[in-house]
Each structure stands twice: as C-alpha cells, then as structure tokens.
N, C-alpha and C positions, 0 to 999 in steps of 0.2 A: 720443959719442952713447950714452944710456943704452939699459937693456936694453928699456925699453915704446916709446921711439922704433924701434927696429931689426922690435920684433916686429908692428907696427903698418904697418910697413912691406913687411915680409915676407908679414902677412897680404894688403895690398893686390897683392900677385906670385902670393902664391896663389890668390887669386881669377881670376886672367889663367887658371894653369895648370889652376883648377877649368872654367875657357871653353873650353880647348882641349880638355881631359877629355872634358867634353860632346860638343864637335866630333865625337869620333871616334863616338862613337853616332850621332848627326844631323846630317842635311845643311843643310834649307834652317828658319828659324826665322819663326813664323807673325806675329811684331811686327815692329814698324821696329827700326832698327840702333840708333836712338837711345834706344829703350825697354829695347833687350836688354843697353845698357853699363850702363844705370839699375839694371835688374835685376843685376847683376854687384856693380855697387857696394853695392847695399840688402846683396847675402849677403857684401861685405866686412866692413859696418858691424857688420850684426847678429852677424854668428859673430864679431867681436873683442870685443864687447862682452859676449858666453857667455864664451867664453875668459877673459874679465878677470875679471869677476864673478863666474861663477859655479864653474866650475875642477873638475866631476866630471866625471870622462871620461866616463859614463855617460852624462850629461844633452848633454852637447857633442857625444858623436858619433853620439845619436838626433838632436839639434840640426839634424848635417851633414848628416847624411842626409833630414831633412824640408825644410831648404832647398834642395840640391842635387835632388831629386825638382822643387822647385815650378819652379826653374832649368829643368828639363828638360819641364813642361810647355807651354811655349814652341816648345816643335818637336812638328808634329805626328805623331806618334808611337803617342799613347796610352796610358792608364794604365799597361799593364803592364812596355811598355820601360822608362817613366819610374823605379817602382820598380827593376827589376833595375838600369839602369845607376845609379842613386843607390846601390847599395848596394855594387855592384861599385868605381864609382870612390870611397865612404868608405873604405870596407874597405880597400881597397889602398894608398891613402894614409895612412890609419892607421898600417896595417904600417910603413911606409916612414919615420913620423914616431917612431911608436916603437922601433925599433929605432936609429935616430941618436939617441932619447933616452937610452935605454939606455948607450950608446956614450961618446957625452960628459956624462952628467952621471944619475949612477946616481941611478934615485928607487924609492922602496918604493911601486908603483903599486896603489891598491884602484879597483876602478870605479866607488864608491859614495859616496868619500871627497876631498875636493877637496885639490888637489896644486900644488905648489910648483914650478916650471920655468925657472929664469934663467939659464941658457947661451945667449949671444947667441950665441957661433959654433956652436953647435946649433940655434938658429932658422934660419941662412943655408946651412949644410948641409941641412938639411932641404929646405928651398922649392929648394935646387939638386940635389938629387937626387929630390926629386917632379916636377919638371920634367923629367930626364932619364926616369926613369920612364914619363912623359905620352908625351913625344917615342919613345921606343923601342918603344911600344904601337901608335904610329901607323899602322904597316903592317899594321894588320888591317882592311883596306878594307871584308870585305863587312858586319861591323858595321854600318856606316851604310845598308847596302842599304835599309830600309826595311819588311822583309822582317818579318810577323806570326808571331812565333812560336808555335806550338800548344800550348795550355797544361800540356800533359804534359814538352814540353821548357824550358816557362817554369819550371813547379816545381823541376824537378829542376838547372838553372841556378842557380836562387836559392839553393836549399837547401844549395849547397857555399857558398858567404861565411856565407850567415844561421847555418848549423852549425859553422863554422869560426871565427867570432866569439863564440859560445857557450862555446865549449870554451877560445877565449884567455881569456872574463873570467872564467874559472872560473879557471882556472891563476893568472890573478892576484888575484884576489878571496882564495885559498890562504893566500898572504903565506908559504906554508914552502918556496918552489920559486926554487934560487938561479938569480943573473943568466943565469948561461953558459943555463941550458935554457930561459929564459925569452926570449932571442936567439935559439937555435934555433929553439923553436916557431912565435918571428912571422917568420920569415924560411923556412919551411915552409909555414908559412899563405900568407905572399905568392906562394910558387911556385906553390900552389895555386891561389890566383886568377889568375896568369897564366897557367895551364892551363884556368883555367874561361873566362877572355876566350879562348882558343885554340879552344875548341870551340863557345863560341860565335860564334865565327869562320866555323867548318865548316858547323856547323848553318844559319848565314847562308849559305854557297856554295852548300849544299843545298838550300835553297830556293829560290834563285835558279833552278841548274841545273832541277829540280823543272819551273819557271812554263816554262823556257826549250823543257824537253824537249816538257809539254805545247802552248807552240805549234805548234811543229815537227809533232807530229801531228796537229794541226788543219792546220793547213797542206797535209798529206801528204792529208787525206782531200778536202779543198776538189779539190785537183787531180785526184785518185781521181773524183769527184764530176763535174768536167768533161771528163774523158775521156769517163765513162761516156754524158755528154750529148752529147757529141760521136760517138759510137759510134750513138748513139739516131737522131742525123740523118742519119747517114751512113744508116745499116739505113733511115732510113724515104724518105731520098730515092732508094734502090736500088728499093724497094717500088715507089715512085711511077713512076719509068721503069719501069720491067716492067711495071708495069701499066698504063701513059698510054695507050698506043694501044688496049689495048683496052676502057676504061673511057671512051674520047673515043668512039669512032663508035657506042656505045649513046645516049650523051648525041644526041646529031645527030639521030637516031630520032623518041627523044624529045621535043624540043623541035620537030620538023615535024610531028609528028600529035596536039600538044596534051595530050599526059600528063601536067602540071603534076605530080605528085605520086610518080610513078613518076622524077621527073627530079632532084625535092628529094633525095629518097632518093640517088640515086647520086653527085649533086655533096656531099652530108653524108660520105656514103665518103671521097670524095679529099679533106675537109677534113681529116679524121680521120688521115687518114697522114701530112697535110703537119703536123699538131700535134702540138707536145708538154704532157702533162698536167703542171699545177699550174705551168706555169712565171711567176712572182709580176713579174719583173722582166726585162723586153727593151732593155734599155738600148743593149746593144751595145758594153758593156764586158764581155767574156767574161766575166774575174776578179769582177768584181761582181756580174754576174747569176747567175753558178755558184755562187757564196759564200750569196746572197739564196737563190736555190731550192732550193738545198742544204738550210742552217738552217733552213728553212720546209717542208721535205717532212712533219714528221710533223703540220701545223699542220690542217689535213684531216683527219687522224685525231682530232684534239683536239677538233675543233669551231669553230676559230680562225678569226676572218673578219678578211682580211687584205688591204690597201688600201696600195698603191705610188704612188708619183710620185716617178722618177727619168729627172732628164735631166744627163747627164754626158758627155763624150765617150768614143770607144770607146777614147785612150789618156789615163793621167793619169802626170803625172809623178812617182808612186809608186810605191815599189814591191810588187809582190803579196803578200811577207810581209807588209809594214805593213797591207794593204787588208785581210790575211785577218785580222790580230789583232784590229782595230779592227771589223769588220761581225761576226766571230767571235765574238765575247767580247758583243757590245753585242745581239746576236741572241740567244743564249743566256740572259743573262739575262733579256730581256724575254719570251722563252718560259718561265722557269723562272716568273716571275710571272705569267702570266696563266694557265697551270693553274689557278692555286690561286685563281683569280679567277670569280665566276659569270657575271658577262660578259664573253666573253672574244674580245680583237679588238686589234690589231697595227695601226697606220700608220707606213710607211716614208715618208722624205721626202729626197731627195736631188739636192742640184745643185751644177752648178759654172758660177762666171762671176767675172770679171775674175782671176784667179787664188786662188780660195779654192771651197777647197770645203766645204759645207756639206751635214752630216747631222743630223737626227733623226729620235728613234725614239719613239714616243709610243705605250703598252701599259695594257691595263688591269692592276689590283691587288686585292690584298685590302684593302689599305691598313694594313697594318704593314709596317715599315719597321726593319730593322737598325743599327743604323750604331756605331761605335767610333770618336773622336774625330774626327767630320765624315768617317767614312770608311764608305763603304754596304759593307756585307757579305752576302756567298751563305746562303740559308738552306737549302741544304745539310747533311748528314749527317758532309762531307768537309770538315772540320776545319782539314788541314794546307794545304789549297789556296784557304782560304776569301780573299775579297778580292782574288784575284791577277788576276782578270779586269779589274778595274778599273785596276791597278797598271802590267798589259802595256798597256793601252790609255792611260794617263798617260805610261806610258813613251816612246811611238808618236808622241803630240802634243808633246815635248820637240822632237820633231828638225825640227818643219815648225812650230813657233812657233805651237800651235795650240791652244785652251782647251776647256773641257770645263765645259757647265753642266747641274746635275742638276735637278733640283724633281720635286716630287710635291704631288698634290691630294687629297683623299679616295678615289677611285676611278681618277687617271689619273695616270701616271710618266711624265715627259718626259726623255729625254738629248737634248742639243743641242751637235754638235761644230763647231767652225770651224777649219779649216786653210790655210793660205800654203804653196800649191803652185809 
C-alpha cells in the first residue's frame, strides 16, 4: 500500500477523532445523526484535498481550524465556544502531529512554504497518538457543561493557544533553530494547552457551582418567605380569637336596631385580620403559592397588574427545589421585563390534569429581545450569570420529560412549560 493510500486513510480516522474532539466540548447536536456523519465526511474530503494540494502549513491549519469551527456550529453552543474549542482542538493536534514529524522524518518546516511529508509509519503514529491524546482529555466532563463563558474568561482562554501558536511559527518561520529545540517547544506548547483545557475545566465547574449555589439561595429565601406567611396567619388568626367574642356581640347590636353602616364598618375589621395582603395565588399548594407571592411582592410597588389562574393540587409529585427553580427563575425574568415595559402586566396560568403539568407565563415587553445562538439572554449588568436562569430551568425539564416553548410578539413574551408528573 503506497504512502497517499495509507494517508487517505488515516485522514478518514482522523476525522472520527476530530468527532470525538468535538464530543468533549458538546453534548447534544442541533441536526440528525445522518447530516452530522455527512458533515464529518465533507471535513474528511476537503482537509485531504488542502493537504494534497496545497501543502503550506499555514494555509492547512487556518484551513483546520475554519472547518472544525463550522463542525462545531452544529451543537448549540454558540459563536464563541465554537472558536475557542476549534482552536484549542487544531492547536493541540498540530502539536502532536508535529512533533511525530519531527521524530520520524526530519523536515525544514517554514509556515509559508509548502512541504514534503512521506513517512507512512508517521502518518499511522500520528492518528494513533491523536487519538490517545483525544481519549486521555476525555475526563474533563464540565467542558461539555454548557456553561456561557464571560468574555473576560473567553479572551484570556483563547489568547494562550492563539499566542502560543504565534511564537511556534515564528520559531519556525527562523529556519536557524535546530531540531532538538524545536521538539521541545512544541511539546511545551502542548502541555500548555493541556493546562489551558485544565482550567477550562475549572472555570466550567465554577460556573456550574456558581448557578448551583445561586439556586440553593433562592430556594433558602422561598422557604424564609413561607415561614414568614405562615407566622402572618398564625399572628392573625390569634388576633381573631381574642378578638371574636368581642367583636361578635357588637355586630348583634347592630344588625337588631338597623345600623347598616355602623355594622359594614366592623364586619370590614374582621375581614381585614382574616387577609392577607397581595396574596396573587391560593391554590393550596403552599410551595407554589409562597414561591408566586413571594416573586410578586415588589409587583405593587412597580405598578404591575397581575392576573393568576392556578388550579393544581395541594400535593404534586415534585419536588420543592425543582418547583422553586422553575416558578423562580421564570418569575424573575418576566419581572425583569416588564419594568422596562410601559405597559406593564403579568398573567400566570397554571394546571394540572391527567398527569402533566402545565405553566405559562405571559408578560409585557419592550420588545427587544437578546438571544446568542437560539439561546434568550438576561439583560442584566451580571455578565457571569447571564442565561443561567434559562439553563437551571432546561435543566429541571430533563428530569420529568418536559419541553419548554418561548415566543415573543411585538409587545407580549409567552413561556409555555409542559411536564410528565
């Protein structure tokens, strides 16, 4: 078997290990399984036929890098992942091919100048130690998390390969910098990138932890929140016993000698101890309606006219974190939106029947709209936390097989949840 059959070959394995590459960045891919082998294949065909043809390293591994980017547009992700791990998985692969070049078959490499490469058992070393490479990177799970980096840590991520690649095709570009140090640098360079995948590792846990801690205090104040409404009926039903008997034989009085008015008056009293103010939602799911009254206490002070219909039972087979991420998160934003809205008004809509439960949240708008690859974003100030509200509540509906549809009108933002309880 000559050397363009082997290498032909080999590029077809690399393409698999460029799929698996990707894998570790992204989870789930926005085409059919059948379109993404398609796409796999096209970046076989095309980067063998750079390679054959055109043979500047320069032009080939801007080449890999704009296919492996379009590769990863396929997961939704969004722009920015897309670059960094295109650049992170060329870069590193690079490394790893240049250095077995080096190795078995010394070349005087300019980045500018097209090059000569026929060590077949260097092509098969190569795709077998990129592959080992791919495989031993694999354990950096939170990678895939999902998780929006803040563009302060997106730059500073990039800027180790993109600087670290600079300074290699300088060194080679030189042409007076013998083999041995020109080994060492790309295999310094490589540990570097695997130090930059390592932190962005972290940085990925960090954020994760981040979304996770802030539910956890939402959470913490929801039940803060129901205590304190629980504390309110207890104090106002102690009120009403003390006072029943003698707020009853004045009423008696009254109502025998015809004082219509003197009698509103005092049955308005004892309405007034047995209520509680702004309470938006009596369902009779404590967790629900404490959650609802809760996020809707400042709605009063805003101006917000706010319209419920909620029938649910007083137990759902859910659990109160899940209840609180998802009313949490989906309440908040549509308060964050209708501030900035000049009509501003809130409809809650909530039921359950035959095992599903169904929410939506229907809010006025300004009518601008964020979004980062079909993905709506916080128009917040708070950078590192933007989108995660959306992310914990996608999280929530994984577990109960439950979809999530958004739309928006000129003036009015619909969420619409369905879950299998």
């Amino acid at each position: 078997m000559d050397y363009r059959m082997i290498y032909i070959i080999g590029n077809l394995f690399m393409a698999y290990v460029i799929y698996k590459y990707v894998n570790i960045f992204y989870s789930e891919c926005r085409v059919r399984a059948f379109a993404e082998c398609i796409s796999y294949f096209g970046y076989f065909v095309i980067i063998t036929l750079i390679h054959m043809f055109l043979k500047v390293p320069l032009l080939v591994f801007l080449s890999n890098i704009l296919l492996v980017a379009m590769l990863s547009l396929m997961y939704d992700e969004g722009i920015k992942k897309a670059i960094l791990s295109s650049v992170l998985i060329c870069f590193s692969l690079t490394c790893v091919e240049t250095v077995i070049a080096y190795m078995t078959h010394f070349i005087k490499l300019n980045p500018m100048v097209p090059f000569e490469y026929n060590s077949a058992f260097g092509v098969v070393v190569i795709r077998i130690v990129s592959y080992i490479f791919v495989v031993a990177i694999e354990g950096f799970k939170n990678i895939k998390g999902g998780q929006h980096l803040p563009n302060m840590y997106w730059v500073c991520l990039l800027t180790v390969p993109t600087g670290t690649i600079v300074m290699l095709f300088t060194v080679f570009a030189s042409g007076s910098t013998k083999q041995v140090m020109i080994i060492v640098c790309i295999v310094i360079a490589l540990g570097i990138n695997l130090f930059t995948f390592y932190l962005y590792n972290k940085i990925s846990a960090l954020l994760v932890f981040q979304m996770n801690k802030r539910i956890v205090e939402e959470q913490s104040r929801y039940y803060e929140y129901q205590v304190q409404i629980m504390e309110s009926t207890l104090k106002n039903m102690h009120m009403l016993r003390h006072d029943l008997k003698n707020k009853l034989s004045p009423l008696y009085g009254l109502a025998l000698t015809g004082k219509s008015e003197e009698l509103a008056v005092q049955i308005a009293e004892l309405t007034d101890i047995c209520s509680i103010n702004n309470e938006y939602s009596k369902s009779g799911n404590s967790t629900v309606d404490s959650i609802i009254n809760f996020k809707l206490q400042q709605a009063k002070k805003e101006d917000i006219v706010i319209s419920t219909d909620i029938f649910i039972p007083d137990d759902l087979s859910m659990s109160t974190f899940d209840i609180a991420v998802i009313l949490g998160n989906l309440l908040d934003n549509a308060l964050e939106a209708v501030v900035k809205s000049p009509d501003r008004w809130i409809d809650i809509k909530m039921k359950y029947t035959k095992g599903r439960l169904i929410l939506e949240i229907n809010n006025s708008y300004d009518g601008i709209v964020k979004t980062v690859a079909n993905r709506y974003l916080s128009r917040k100030e708070d950078r590192i936390n933007h989108g995660i509200g959306i992310q914990s509540v996608q999280m929530v509906l994984e577990k109960y097989d439950g979809v999530m549809q958004i739309t928006h009108e000129k003036k009015k933002f619909k969420v619409k949840l369905l879950m299998y309880l």
